[in-house]
PDB file of the backbone (N, CA, C, O) and the ligand in Angstrom, with CONECT records:
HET     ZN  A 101       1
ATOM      1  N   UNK A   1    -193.321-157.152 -73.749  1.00  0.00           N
ATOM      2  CA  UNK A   1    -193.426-158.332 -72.899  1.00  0.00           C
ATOM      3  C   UNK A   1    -192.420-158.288 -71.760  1.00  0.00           C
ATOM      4  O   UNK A   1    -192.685-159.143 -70.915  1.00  0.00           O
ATOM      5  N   UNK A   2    -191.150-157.421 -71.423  1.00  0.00           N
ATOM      6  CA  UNK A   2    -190.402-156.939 -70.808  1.00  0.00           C
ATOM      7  C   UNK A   2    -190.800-156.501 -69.774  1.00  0.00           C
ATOM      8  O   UNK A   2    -190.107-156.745 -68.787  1.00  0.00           O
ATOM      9  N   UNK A   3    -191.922-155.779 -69.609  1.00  0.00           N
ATOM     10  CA  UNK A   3    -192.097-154.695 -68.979  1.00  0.00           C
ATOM     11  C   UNK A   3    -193.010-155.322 -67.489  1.00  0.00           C
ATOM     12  O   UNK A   3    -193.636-154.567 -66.745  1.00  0.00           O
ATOM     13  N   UNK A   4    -192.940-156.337 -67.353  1.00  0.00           N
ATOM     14  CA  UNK A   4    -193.678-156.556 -65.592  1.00  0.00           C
ATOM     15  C   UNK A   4    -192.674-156.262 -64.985  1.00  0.00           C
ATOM     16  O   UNK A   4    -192.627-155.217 -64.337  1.00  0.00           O
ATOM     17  N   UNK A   5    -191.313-157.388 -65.079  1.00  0.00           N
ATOM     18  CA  UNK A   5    -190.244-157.394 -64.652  1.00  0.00           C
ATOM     19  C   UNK A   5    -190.118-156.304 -63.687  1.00  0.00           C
ATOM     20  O   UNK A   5    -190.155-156.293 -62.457  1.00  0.00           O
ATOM     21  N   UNK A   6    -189.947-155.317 -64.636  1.00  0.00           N
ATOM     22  CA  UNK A   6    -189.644-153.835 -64.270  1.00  0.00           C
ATOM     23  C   UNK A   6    -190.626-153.276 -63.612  1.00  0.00           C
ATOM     24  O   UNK A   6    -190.222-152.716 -62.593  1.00  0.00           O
ATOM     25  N   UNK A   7    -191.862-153.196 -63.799  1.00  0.00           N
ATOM     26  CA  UNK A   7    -192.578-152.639 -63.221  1.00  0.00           C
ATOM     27  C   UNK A   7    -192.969-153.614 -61.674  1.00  0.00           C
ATOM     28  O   UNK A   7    -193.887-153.203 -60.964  1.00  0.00           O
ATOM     29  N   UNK A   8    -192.197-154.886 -61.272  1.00  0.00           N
ATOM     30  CA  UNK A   8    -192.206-154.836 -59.884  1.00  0.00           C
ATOM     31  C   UNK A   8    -191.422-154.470 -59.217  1.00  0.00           C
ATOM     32  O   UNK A   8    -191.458-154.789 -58.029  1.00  0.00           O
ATOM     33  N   UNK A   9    -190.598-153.813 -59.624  1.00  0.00           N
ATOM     34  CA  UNK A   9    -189.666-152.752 -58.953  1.00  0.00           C
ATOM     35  C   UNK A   9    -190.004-151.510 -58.386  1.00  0.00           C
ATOM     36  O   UNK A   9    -189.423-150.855 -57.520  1.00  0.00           O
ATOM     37  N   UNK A  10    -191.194-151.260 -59.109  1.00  0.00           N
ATOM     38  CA  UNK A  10    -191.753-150.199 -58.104  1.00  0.00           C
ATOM     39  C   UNK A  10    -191.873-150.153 -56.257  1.00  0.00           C
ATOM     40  O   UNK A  10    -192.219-151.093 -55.541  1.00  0.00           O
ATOM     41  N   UNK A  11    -191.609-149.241 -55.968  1.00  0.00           N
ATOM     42  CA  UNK A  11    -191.981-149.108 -54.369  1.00  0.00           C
ATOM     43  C   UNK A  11    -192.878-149.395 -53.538  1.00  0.00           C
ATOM     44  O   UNK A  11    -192.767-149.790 -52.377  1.00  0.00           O
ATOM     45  N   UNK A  12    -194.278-149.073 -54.495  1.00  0.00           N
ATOM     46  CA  UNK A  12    -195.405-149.009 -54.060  1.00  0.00           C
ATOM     47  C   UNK A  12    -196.579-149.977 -55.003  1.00  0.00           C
ATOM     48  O   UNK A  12    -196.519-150.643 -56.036  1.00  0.00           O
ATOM     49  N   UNK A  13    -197.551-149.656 -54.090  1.00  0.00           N
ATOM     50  CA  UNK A  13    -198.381-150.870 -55.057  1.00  0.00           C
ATOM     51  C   UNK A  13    -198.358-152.252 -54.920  1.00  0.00           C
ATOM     52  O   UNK A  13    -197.575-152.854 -54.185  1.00  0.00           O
ATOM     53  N   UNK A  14    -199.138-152.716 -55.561  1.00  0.00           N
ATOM     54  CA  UNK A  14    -199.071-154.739 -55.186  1.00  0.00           C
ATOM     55  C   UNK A  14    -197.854-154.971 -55.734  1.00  0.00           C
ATOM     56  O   UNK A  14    -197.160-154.274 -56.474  1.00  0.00           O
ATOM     57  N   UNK A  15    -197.652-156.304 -55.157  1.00  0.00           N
ATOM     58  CA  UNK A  15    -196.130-156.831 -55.760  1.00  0.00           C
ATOM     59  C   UNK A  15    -197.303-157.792 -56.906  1.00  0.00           C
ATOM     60  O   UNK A  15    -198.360-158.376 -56.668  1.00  0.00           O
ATOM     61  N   UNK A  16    -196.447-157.581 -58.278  1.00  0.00           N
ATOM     62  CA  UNK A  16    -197.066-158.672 -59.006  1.00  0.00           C
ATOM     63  C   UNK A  16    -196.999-160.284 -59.607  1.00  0.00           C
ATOM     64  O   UNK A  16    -196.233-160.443 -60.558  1.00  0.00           O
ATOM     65  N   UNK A  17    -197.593-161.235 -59.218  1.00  0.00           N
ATOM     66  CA  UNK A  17    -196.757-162.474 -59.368  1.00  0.00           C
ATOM     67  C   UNK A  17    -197.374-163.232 -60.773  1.00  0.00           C
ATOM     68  O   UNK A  17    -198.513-163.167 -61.236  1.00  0.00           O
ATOM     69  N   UNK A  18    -196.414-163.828 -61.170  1.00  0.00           N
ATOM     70  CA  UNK A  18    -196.511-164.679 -62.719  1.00  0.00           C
ATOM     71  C   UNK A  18    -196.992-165.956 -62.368  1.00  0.00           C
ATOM     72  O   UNK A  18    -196.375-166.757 -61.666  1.00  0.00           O
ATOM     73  N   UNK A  19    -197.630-166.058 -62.655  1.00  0.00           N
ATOM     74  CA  UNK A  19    -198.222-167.941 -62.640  1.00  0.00           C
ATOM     75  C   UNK A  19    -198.720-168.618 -63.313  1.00  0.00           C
ATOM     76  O   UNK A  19    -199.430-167.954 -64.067  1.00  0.00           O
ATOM     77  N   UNK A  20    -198.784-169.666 -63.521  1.00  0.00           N
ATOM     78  CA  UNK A  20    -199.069-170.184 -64.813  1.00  0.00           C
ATOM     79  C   UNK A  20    -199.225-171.529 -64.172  1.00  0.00           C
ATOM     80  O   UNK A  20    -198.385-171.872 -63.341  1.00  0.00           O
ATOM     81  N   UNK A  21    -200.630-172.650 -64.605  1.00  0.00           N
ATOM     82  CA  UNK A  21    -200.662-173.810 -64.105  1.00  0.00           C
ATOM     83  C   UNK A  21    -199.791-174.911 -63.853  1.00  0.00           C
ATOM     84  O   UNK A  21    -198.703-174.476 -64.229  1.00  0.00           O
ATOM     85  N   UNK A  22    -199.651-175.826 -63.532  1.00  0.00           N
ATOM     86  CA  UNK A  22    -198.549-177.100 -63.672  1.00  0.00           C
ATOM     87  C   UNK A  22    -198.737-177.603 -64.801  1.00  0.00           C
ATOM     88  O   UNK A  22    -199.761-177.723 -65.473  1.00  0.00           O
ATOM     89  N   UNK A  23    -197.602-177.917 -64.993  1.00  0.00           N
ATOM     90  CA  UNK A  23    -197.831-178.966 -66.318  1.00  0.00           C
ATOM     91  C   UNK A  23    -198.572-180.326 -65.309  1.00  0.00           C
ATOM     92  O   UNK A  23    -198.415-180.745 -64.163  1.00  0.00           O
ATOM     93  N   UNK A  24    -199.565-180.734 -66.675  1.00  0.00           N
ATOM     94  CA  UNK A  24    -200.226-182.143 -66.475  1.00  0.00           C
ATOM     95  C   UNK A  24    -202.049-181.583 -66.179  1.00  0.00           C
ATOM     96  O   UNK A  24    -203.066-182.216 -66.461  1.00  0.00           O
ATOM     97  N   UNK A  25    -201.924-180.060 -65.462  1.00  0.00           N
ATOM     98  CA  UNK A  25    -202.964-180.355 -64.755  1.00  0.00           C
ATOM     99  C   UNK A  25    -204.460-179.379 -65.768  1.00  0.00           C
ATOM    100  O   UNK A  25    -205.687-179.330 -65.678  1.00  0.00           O
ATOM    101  N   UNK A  26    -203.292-178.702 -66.739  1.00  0.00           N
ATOM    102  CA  UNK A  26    -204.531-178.163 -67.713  1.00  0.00           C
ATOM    103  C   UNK A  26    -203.889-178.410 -69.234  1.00  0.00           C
ATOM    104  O   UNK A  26    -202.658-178.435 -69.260  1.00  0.00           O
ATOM    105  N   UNK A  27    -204.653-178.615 -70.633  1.00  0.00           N
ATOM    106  CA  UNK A  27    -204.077-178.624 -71.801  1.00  0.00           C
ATOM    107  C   UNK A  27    -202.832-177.178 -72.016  1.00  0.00           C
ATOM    108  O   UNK A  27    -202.904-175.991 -71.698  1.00  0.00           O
ATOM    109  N   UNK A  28    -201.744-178.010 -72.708  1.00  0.00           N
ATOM    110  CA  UNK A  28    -200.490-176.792 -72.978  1.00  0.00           C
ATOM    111  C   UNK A  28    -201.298-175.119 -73.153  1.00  0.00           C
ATOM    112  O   UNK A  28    -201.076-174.126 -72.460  1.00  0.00           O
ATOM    113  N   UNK A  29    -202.201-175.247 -74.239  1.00  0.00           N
ATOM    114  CA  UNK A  29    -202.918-174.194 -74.779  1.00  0.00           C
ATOM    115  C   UNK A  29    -203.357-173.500 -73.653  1.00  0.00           C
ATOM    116  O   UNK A  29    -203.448-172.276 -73.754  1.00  0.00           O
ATOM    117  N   UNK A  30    -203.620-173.988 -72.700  1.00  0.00           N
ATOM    118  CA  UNK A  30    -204.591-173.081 -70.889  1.00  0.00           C
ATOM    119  C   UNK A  30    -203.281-173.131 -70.372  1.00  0.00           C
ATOM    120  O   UNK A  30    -203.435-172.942 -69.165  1.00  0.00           O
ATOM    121  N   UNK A  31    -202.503-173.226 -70.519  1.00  0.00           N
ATOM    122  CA  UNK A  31    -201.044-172.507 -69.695  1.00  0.00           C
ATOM    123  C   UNK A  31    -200.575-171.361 -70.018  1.00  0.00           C
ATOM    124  O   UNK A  31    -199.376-171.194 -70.239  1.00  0.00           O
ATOM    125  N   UNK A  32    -201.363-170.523 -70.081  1.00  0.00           N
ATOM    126  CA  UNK A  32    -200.955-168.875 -69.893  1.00  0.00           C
ATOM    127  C   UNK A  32    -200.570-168.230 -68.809  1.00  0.00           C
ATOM    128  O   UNK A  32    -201.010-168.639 -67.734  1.00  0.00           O
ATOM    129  N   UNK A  33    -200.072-167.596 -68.818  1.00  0.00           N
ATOM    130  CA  UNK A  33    -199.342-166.731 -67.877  1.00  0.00           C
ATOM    131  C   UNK A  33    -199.708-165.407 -67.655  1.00  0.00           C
ATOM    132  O   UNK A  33    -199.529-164.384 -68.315  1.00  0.00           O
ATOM    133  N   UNK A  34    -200.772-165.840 -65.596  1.00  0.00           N
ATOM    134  CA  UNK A  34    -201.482-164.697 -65.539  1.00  0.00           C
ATOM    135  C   UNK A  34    -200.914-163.958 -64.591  1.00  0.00           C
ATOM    136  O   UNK A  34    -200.197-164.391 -63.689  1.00  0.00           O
ATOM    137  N   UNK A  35    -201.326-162.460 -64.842  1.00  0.00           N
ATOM    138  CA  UNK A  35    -200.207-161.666 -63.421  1.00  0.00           C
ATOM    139  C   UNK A  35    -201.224-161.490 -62.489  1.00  0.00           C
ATOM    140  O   UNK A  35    -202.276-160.922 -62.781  1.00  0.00           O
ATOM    141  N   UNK A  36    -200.928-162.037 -61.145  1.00  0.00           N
ATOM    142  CA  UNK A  36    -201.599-161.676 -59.921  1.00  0.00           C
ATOM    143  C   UNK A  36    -201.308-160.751 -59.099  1.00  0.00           C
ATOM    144  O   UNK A  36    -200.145-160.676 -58.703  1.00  0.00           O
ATOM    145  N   UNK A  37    -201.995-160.100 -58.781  1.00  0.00           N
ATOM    146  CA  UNK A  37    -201.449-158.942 -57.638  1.00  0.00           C
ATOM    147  C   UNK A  37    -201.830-159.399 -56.185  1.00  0.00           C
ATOM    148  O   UNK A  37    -202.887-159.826 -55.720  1.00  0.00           O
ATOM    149  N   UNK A  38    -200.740-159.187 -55.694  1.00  0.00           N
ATOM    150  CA  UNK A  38    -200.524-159.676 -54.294  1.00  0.00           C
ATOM    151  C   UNK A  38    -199.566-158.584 -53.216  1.00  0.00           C
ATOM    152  O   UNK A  38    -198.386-158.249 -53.326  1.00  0.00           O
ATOM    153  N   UNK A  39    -200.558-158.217 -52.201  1.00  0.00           N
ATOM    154  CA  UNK A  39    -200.069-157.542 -51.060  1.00  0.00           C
ATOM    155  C   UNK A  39    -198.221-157.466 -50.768  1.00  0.00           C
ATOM    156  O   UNK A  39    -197.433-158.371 -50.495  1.00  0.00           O
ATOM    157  N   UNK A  40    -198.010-156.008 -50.965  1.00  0.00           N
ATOM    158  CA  UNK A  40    -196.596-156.398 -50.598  1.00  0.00           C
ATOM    159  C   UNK A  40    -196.028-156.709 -49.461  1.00  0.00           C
ATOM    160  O   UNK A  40    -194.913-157.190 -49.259  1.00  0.00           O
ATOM    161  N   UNK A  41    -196.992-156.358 -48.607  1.00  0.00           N
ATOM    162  CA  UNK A  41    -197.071-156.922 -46.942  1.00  0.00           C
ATOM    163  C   UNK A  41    -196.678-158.096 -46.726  1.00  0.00           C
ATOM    164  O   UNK A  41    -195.792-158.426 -45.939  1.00  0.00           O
ATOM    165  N   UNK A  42    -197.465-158.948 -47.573  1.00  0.00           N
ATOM    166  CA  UNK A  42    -197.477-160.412 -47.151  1.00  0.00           C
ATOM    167  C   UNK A  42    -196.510-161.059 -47.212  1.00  0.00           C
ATOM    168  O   UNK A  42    -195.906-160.949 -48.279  1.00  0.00           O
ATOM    169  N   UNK A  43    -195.805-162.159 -45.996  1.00  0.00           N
ATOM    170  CA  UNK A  43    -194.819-162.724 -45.738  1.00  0.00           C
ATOM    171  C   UNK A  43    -195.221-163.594 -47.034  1.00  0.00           C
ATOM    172  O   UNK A  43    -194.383-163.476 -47.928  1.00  0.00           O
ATOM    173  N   UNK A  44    -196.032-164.227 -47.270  1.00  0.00           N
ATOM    174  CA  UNK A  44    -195.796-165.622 -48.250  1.00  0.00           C
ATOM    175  C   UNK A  44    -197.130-165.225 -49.166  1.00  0.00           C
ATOM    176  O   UNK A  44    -197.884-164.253 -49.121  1.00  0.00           O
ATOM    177  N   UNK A  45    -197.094-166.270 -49.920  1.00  0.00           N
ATOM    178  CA  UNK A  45    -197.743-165.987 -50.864  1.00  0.00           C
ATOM    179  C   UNK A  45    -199.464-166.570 -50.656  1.00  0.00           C
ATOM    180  O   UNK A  45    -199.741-167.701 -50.256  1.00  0.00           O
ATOM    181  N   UNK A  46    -200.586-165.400 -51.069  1.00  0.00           N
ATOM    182  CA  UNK A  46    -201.527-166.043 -50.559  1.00  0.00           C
ATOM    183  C   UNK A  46    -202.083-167.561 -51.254  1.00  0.00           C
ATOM    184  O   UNK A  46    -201.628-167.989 -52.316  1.00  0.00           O
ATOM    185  N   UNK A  47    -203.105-168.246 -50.475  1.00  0.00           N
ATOM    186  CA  UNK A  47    -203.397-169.590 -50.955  1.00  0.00           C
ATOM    187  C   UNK A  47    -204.198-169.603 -51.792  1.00  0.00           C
ATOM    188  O   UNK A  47    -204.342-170.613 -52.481  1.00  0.00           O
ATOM    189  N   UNK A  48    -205.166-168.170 -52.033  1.00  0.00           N
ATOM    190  CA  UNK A  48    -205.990-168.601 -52.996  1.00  0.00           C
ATOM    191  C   UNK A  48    -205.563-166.790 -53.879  1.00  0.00           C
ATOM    192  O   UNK A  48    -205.596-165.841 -53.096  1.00  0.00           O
ATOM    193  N   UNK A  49    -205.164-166.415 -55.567  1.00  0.00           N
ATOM    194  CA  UNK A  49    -205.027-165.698 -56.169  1.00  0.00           C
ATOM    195  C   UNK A  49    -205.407-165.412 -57.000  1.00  0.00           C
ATOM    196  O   UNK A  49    -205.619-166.452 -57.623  1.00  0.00           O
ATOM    197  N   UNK A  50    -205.878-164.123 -57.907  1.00  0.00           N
ATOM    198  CA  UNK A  50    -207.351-163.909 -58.284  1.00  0.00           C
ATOM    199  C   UNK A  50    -206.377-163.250 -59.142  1.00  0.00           C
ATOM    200  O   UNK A  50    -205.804-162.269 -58.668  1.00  0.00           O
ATOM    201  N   UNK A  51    -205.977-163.776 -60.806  1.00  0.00           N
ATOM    202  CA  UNK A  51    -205.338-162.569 -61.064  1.00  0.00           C
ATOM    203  C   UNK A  51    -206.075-161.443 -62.348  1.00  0.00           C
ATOM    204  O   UNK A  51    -207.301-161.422 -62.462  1.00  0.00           O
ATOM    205  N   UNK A  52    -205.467-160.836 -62.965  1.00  0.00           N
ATOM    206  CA  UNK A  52    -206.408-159.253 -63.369  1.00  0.00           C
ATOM    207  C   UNK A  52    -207.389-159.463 -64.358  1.00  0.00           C
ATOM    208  O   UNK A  52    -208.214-158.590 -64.627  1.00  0.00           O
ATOM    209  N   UNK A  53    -207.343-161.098 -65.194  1.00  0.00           N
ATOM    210  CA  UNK A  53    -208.533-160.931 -65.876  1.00  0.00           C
ATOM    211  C   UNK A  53    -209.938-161.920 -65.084  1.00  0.00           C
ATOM    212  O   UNK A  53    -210.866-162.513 -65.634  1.00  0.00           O
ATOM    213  N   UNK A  54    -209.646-161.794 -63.819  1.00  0.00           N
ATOM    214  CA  UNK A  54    -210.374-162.391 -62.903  1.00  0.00           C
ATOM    215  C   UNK A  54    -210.315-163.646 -62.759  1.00  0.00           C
ATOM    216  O   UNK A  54    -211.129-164.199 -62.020  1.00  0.00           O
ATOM    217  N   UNK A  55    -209.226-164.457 -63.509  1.00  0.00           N
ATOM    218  CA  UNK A  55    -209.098-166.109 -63.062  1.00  0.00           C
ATOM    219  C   UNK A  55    -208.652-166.500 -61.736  1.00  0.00           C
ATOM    220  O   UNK A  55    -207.628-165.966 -61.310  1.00  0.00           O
ATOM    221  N   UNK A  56    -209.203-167.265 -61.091  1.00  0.00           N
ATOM    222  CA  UNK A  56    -208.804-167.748 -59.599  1.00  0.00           C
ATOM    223  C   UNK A  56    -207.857-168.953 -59.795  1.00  0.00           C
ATOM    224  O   UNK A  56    -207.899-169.875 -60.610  1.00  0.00           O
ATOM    225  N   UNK A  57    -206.927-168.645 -58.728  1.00  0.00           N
ATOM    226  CA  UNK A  57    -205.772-170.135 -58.973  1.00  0.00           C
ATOM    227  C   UNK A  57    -205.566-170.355 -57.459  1.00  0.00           C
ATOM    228  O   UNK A  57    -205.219-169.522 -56.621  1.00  0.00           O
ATOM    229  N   UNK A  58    -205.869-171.712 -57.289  1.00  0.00           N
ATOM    230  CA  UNK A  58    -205.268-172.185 -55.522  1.00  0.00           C
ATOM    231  C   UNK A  58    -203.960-172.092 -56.442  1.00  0.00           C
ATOM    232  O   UNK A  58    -203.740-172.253 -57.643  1.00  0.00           O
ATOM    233  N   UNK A  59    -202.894-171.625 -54.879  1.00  0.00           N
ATOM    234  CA  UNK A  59    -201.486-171.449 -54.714  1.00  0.00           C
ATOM    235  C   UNK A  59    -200.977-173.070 -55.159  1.00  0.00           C
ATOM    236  O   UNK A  59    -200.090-173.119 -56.011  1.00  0.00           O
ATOM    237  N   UNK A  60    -201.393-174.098 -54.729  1.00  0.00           N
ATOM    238  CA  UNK A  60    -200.999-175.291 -54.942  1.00  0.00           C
ATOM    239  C   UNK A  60    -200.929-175.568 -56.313  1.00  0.00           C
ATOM    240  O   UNK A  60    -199.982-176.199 -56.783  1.00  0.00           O
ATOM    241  N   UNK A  61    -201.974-175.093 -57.077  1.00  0.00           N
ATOM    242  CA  UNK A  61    -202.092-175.606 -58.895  1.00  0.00           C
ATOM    243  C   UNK A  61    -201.271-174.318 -59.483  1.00  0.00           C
ATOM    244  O   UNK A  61    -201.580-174.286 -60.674  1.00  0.00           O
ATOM    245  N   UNK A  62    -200.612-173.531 -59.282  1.00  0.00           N
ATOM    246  CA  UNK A  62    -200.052-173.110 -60.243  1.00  0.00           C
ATOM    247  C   UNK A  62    -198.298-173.117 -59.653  1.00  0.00           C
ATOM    248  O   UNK A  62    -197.979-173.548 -58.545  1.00  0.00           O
ATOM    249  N   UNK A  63    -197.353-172.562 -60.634  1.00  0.00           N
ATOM    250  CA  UNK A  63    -196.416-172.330 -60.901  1.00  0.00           C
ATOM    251  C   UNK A  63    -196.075-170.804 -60.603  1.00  0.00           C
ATOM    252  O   UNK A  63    -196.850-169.883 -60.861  1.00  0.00           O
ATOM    253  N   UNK A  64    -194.906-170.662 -60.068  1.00  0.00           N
ATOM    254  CA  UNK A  64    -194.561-169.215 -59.903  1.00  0.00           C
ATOM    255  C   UNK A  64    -193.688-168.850 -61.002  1.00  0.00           C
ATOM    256  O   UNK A  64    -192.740-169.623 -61.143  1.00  0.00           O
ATOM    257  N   UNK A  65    -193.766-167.632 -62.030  1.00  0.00           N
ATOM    258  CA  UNK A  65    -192.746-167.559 -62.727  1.00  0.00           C
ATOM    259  C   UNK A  65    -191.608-166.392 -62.406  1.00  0.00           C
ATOM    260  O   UNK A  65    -191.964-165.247 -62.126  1.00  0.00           O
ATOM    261  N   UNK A  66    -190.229-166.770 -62.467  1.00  0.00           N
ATOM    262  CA  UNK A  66    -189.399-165.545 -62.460  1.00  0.00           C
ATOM    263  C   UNK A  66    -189.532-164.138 -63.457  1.00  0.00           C
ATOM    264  O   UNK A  66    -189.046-163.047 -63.158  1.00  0.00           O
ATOM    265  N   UNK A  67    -190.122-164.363 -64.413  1.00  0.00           N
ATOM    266  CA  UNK A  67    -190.517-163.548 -65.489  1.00  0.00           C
ATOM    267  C   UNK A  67    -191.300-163.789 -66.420  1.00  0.00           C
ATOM    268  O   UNK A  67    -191.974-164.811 -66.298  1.00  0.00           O
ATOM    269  N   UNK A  68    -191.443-163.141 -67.377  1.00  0.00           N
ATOM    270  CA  UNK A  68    -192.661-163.903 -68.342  1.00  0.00           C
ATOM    271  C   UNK A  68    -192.021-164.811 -68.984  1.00  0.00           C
ATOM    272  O   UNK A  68    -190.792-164.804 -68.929  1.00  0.00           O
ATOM    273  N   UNK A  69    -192.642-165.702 -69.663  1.00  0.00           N
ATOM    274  CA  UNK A  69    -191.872-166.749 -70.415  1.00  0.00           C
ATOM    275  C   UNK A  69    -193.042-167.579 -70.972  1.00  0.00           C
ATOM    276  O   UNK A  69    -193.795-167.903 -70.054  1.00  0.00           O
ATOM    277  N   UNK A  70    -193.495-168.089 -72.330  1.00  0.00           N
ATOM    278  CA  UNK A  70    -194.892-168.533 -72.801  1.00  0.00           C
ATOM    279  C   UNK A  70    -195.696-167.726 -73.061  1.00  0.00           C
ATOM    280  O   UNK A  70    -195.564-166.514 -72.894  1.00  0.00           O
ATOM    281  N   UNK A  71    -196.717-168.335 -73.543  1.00  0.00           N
ATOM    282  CA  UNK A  71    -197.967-167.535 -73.487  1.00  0.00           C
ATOM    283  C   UNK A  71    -198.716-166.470 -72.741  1.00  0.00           C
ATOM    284  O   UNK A  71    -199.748-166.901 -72.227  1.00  0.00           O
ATOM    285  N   UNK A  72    -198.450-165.063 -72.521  1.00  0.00           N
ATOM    286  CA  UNK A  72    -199.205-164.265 -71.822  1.00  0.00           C
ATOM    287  C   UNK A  72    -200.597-164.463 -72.331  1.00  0.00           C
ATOM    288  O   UNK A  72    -201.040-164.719 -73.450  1.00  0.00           O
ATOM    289  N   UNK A  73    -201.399-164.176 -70.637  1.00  0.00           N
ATOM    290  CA  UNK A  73    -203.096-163.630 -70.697  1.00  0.00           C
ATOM    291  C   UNK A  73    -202.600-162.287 -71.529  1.00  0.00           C
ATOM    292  O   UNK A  73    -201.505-161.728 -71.580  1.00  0.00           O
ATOM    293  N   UNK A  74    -203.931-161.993 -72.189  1.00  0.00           N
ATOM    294  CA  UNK A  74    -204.126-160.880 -73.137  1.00  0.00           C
ATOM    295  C   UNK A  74    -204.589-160.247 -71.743  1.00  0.00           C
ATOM    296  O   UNK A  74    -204.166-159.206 -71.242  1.00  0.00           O
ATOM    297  N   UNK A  75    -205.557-161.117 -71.233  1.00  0.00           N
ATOM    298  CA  UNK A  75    -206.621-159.836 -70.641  1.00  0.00           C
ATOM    299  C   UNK A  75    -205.849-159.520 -69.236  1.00  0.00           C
ATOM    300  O   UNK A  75    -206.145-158.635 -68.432  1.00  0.00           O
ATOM    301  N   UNK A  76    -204.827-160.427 -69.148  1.00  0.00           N
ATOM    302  CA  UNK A  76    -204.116-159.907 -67.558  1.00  0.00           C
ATOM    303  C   UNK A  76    -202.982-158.966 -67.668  1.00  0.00           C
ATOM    304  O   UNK A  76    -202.531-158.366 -66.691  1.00  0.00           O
ATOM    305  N   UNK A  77    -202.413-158.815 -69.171  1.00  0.00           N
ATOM    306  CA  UNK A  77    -201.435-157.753 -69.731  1.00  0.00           C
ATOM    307  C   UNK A  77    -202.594-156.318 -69.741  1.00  0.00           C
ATOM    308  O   UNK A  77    -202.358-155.396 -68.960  1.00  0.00           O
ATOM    309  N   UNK A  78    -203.358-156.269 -70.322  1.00  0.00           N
ATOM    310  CA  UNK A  78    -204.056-155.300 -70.226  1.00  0.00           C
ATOM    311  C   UNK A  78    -204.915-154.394 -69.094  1.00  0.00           C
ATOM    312  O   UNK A  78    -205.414-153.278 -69.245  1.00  0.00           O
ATOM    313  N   UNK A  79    -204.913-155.031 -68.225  1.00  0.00           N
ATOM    314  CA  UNK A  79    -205.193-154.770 -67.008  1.00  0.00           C
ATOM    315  C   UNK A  79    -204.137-154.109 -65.904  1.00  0.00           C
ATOM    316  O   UNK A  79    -204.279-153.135 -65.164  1.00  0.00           O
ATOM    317  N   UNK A  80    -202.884-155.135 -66.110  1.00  0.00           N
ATOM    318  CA  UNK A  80    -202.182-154.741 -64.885  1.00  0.00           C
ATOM    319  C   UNK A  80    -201.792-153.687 -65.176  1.00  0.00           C
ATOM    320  O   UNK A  80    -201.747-153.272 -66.334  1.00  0.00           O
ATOM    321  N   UNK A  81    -201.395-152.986 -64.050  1.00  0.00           N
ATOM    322  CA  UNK A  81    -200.610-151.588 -63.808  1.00  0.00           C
ATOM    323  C   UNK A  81    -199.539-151.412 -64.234  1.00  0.00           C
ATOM    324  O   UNK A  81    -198.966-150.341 -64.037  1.00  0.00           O
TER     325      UNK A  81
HETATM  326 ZN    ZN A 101    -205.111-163.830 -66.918  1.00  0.00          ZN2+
END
């Protein structure tokens, strides 16, 4: 469960971001924590993020996380790079 952290340290490749809904706006249980991949180009973060087990999140409804913390997606651990 360590291992995104580290692996956005890489050079290359998407930068990967943690997100996870707001509290209030889905049951505790749907607050998983999905990794999105996002352009390392990009000055800010895009508005709409699609992350690896294909869930879509407007930038506004979720949460950014510094690291993992909660419930990981199964299917977005298994996916990412
Ligand atoms: Zn996911």
């Amino acid at each position: 469960m360590n291992g995104i952290g580290a692996l956005d340290q890489r050079p290359t490749g998407p930068r990967l971001l943690l997100v996870r809904y707001l509290p209030g706006l889905v049951g505790e249980t749907a607050r998983l924590v999905h990794v999105c991949p996002a352009p390392r180009t990009a000055e800010s973060i895009p508005e709409v993020l699609t992350a690896y087990c294909s869930e879509r999140f407007e930038r506004e409804d979720v949460e950014l996380l510094e690291g993992m913390s909660g419930m990981p997606c199964t299917w977005c651990l298994l996916r990412s790079p």
